[in-house]
C-alpha positions as CSV (number, residue, x, y, z in Angstrom):
1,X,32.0,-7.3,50.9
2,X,30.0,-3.6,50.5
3,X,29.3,-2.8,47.3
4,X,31.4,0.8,46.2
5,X,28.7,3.3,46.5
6,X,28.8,7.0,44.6
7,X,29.8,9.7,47.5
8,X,27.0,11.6,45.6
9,X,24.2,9.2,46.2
10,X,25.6,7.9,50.2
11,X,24.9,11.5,50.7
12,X,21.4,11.5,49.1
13,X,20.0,8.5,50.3
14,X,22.3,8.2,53.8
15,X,22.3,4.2,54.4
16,X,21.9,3.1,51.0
17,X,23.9,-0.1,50.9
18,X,24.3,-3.7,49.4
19,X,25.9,-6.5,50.1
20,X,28.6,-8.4,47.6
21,X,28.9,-12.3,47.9
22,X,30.1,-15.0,45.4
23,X,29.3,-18.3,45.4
24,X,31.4,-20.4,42.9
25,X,31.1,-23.6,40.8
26,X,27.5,-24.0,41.7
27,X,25.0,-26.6,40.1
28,X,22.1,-24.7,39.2
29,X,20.2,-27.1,37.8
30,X,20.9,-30.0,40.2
31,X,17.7,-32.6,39.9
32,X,18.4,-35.6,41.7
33,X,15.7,-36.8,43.5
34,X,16.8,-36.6,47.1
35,X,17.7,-32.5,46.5
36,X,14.2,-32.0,45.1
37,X,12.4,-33.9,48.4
38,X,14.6,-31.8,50.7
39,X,13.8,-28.3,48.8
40,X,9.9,-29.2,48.7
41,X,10.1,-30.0,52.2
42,X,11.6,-26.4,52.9
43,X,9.3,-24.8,50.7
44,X,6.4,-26.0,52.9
45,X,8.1,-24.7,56.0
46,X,8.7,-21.2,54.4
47,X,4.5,-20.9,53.1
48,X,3.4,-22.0,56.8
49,X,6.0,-19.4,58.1
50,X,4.9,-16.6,55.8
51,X,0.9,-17.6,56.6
52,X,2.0,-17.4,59.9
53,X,3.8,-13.8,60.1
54,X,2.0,-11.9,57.9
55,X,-1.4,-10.7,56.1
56,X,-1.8,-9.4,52.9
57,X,-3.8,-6.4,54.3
58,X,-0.5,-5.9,56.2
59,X,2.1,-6.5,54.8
60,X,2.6,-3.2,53.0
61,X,2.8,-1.7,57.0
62,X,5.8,-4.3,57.7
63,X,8.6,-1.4,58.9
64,X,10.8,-3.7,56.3
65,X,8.8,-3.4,53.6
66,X,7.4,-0.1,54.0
67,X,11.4,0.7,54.3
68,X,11.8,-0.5,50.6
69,X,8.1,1.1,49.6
70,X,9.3,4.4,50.8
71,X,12.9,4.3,48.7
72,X,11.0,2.9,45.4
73,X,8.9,5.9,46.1
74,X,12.2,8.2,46.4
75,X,13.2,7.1,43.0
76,X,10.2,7.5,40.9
77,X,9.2,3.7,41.2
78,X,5.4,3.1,42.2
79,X,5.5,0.0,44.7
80,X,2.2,-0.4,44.1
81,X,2.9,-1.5,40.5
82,X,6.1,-2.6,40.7
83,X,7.0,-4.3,44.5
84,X,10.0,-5.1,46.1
85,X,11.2,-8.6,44.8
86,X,10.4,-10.1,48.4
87,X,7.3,-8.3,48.7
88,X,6.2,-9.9,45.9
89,X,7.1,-13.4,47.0
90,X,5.2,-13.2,50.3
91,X,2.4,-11.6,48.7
92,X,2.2,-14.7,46.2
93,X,2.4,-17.0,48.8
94,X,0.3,-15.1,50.6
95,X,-2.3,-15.1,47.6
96,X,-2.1,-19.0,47.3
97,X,-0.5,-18.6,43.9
98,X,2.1,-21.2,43.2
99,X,5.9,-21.2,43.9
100,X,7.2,-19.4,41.2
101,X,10.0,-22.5,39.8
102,X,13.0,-21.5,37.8
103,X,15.8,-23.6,38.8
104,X,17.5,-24.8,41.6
105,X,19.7,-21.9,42.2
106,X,17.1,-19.2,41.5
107,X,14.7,-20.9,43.5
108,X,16.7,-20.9,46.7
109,X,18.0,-17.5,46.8
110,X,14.0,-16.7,46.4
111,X,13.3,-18.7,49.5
112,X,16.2,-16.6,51.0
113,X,14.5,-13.6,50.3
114,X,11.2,-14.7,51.1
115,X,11.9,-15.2,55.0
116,X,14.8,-12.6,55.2
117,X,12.2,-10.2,53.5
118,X,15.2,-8.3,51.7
119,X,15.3,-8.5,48.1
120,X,18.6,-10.6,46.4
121,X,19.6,-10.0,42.8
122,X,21.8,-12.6,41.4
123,X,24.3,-12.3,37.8
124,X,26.8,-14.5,36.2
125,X,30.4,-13.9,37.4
126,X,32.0,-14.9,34.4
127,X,29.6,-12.1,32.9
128,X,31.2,-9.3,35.1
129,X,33.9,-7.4,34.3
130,X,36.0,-5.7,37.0
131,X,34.8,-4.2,40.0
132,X,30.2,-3.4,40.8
133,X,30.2,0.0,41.4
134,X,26.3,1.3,42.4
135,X,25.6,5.4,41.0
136,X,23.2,7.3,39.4
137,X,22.6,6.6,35.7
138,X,23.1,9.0,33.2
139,X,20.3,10.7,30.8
140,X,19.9,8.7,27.9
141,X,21.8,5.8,28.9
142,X,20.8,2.3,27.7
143,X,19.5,-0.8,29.5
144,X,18.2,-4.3,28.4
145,X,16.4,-5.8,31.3
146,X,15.6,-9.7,31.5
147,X,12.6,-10.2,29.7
148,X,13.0,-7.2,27.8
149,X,12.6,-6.7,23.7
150,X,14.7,-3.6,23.3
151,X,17.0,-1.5,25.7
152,X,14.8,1.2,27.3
153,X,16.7,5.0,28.0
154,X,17.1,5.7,30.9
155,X,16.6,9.8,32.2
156,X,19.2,9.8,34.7
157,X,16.7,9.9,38.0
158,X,17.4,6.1,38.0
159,X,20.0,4.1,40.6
160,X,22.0,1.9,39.0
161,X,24.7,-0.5,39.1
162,X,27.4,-1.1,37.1
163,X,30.7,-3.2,36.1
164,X,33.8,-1.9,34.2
165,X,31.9,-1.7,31.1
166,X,28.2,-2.0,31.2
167,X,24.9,-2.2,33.2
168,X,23.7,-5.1,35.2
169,X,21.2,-3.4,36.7
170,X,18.5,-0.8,37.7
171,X,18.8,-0.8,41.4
172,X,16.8,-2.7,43.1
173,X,14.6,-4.0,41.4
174,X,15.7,-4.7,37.6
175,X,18.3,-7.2,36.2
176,X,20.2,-7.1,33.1
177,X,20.3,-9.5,30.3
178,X,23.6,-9.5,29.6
179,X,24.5,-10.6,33.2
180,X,21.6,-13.0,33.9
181,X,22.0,-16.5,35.4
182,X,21.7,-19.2,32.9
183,X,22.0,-22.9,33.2
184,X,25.2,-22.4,32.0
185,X,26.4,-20.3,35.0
186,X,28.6,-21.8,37.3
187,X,29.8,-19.0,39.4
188,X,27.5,-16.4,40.7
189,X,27.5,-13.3,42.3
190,X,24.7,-12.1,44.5
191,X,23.9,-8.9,45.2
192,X,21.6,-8.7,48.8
193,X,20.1,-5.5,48.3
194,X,19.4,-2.7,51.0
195,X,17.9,0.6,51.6
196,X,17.6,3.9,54.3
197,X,16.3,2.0,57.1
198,X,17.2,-1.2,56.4
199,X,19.6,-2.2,59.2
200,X,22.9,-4.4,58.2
201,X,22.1,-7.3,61.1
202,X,18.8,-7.4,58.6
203,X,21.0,-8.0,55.4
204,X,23.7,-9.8,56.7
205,X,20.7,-12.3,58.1
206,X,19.9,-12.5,54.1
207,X,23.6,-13.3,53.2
208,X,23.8,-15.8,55.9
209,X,20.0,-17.3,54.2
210,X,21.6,-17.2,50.7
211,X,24.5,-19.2,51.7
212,X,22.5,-21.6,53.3
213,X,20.1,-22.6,50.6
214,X,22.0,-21.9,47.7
215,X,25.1,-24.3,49.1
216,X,22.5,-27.0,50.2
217,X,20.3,-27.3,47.2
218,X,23.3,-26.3,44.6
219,X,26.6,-26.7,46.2
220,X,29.7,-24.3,45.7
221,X,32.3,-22.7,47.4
222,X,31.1,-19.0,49.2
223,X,33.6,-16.3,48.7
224,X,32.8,-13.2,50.6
């Protein structure tokens, strides 16, 4: 399904949407031998399909990726710093640098956003309370982003998203903590992520990706 969108911020940034989909009672550490063969074997089909579509001189002209440049740019976000999650996949890959491994489930949902080119954000279900509802923060409102020490403040230029009680995170590109995947999580909610310009055959291609991977390499039962 959509993802509920502030009327205030469809009307700022006209085609600002995201996909929801769940994916439940997935293993996301699965490790048997014949799961690990099958996902290297992909892996090496995705790098020669990257090497084979793109440059790094390039890539930031990619209509898709200059779509995502251009709303990062919108809402205070250097690109050049800070990229678009599958920008910065193809530009590793593009770099020679290795395969960034996490786990299983992380891993494929990467390879998903690799060759859809459309960043995918991924949280903990059982984390989530009530509805994701995506609107503008609010000035000194409080995040804790994966990775992070301490919460930052936010100044209210940011995009966020939201459940009934808390952030899970700065749209698109930041995570929260409290929401994360963990290989403890067994039912997962993905958000594929779009922007103005971004066409919905473009992310529902990346749902279709996610469910493919994710339900190969980690099983589970898609609920859309």
């Amino acid at each position: 399904m959509w993802l509920k969108v502030d009327e205030e911020l469809e009307k700022k940034f006209p085609g600002l949407r995201a996909y929801i989909l769940g994916i439940n009672n997935v293993d996301v550490n699965r490790s048997d031998e014949k799961t690990y063969s099958e996902f290297n074997r992909l892996l090496k089909e995705v790098v020669e399909y990257v090497r084979s579509k793109y440059t790094l001189d390039g890539l930031k002209n990619e209509p898709l990726f200059r779509a995502y440049r251009d709303f990062f740019w919108k809402i205070g976000i250097d690109p050049t710093k800070i990229r678009p999650a599958s920008e910065a996949l193809i530009r590793r890959i593009l770099l020679e640098k290795p395969f960034p491994h996490i786990n299983m489930l992380v891993d494929s949902y990467n390879l998903a956003s690799i060759v859809s080119g459309v960043p995918i954000a991924a949280f903990d279900k059982d984390k989530i309370l009530g509805e994701l509802f995506m609107r503008n923060a609010t000035n000194g409102e409080k995040f804790l982003g994966i990775g992070m020490e301490k919460p930052i403040l936010l100044n209210g230029t940011e995009i966020v998203v939201c459940d009934k009680e808390k952030l899970v995170a700065i749209y698109p590109y930041r995570d929260a903590e409290a929401t994360k995947v963990s290989d403890k999580t067994r039912n997962v909610v993905f958000l594929v992520c779009g922007v103005p310009g971004v066409s919905d055959e473009i992310l529902m291609m990346a749902v279709d990706k996610v469910i493919e991977y994710v339900t190969r390499f980690c099983g589970g039962n898609v609920i859309r």
